[in-house]
C-alpha positions, 0 to 999 in steps of 0.5 A: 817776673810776676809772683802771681798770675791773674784772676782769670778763670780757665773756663773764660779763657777765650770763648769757644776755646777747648782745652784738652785734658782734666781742666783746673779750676785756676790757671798757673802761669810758666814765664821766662826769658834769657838768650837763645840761637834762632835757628832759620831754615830756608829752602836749603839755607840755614841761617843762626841769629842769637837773641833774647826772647821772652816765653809764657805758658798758662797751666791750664790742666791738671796734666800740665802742672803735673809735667811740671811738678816733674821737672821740678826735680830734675837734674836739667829742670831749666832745659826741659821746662824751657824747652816745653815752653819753646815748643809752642813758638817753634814751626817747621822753619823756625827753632830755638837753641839753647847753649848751656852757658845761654841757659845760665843765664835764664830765668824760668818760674810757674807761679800762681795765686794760692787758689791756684794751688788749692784748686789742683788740690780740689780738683783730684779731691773732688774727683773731677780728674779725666779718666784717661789722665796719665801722669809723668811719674808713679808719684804723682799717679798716687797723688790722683789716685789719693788712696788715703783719702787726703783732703783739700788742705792736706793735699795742698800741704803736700803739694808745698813740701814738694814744690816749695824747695824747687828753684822753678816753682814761686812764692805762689805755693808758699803761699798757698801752705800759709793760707791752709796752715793759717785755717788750721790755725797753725802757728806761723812764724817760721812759715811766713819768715821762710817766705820773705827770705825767698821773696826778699832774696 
């Protein structure tokens, strides 16, 4: 699974493409993959067919990674992250089951370059959030609604203490905690030693 997803600015994504929502400066990327039951419904047959299959989703607004930064909590955070994902490839004939000894054995990560950590940060700082935003939580609302007046750096830091323990989110938000603490010329030993421990392992 990549640690980092591309360059590519949202706004590029596809020419005459709309995303709805409060658009942020840099995607994030969901990406997972493991077994699952394709379920088929045809006429009045249904027909089960077990499987692998691969998923990937672009964080493209600021609504979306805050769904996410909520799963990370959760006791069943794989199920509904995977589930989020699985929605978009299913349609009216075709779905996806997932057994608890299937979802084992899947892996699932959102992932993104430090930027595009720092750009979430950026986002809600500069105040570019959609006025209708609703978030998955009162925690997170706080976070927009930003009453102590955090800046970039430290909006990013607390972002990172967040996420950084979470088994669904990558190195990506380590490393964005590295480049702010680094600017701020902090030391950093411990951080980077905590890094290569989850990269390594």
């Amino acid at each position: 699974m990549s640690t980092e997803t591309d360059d590519t600015a949202v706004a590029g994504a596809l020419e005459g493409e709309t995303v709805d929502g409060t658009v942020l400066p840099r995607s994030l990327l969901v990406e997972g993959a493991g077994p699952v039951t394709v379920v088929r419904e045809h006429d009045d047959v249904t027909e089960r067919t077990d499987g692998e299959i691969s998923i990937s989703r672009r964080l493209e607004t600021l609504e979306a990674f805050a769904m996410f930064w909520y799963y990370r909590d959760l006791k069943n955070w794989k199920r509904n992250a995977i589930r989020e994902v699985l929605e978009d490839y299913e349609d009216g004939t075709t779905r996806y089951v997932i057994s608890d000894e299937q979802l084992e054995q899947w892996d699932v990560q959102v992932d993104g370059r430090a930027e595009a950590f720092i750009g979430v940060a950026e986002t809600i700082v500069e105040d570019e959030v959609a006025d209708d935003f609703d978030a998955p939580n009162q925690r997170f609302l706080g976070y927009v609604e930003n009453p102590t007046g955090r800046d970039v750096d430290e909006l990013t830091l607390e972002f990172s203490k967040d996420l950084k323990a979470s088994p669904l989110w990558g190195p990506g938000v380590r490393l964005a905690e590295l480049v702010v603490r680094h600017a701020e010329r902090d030391d950093l030993g411990h951080y980077v030693e905590a890094l290569l421990e989850e990269v390594e392992g």
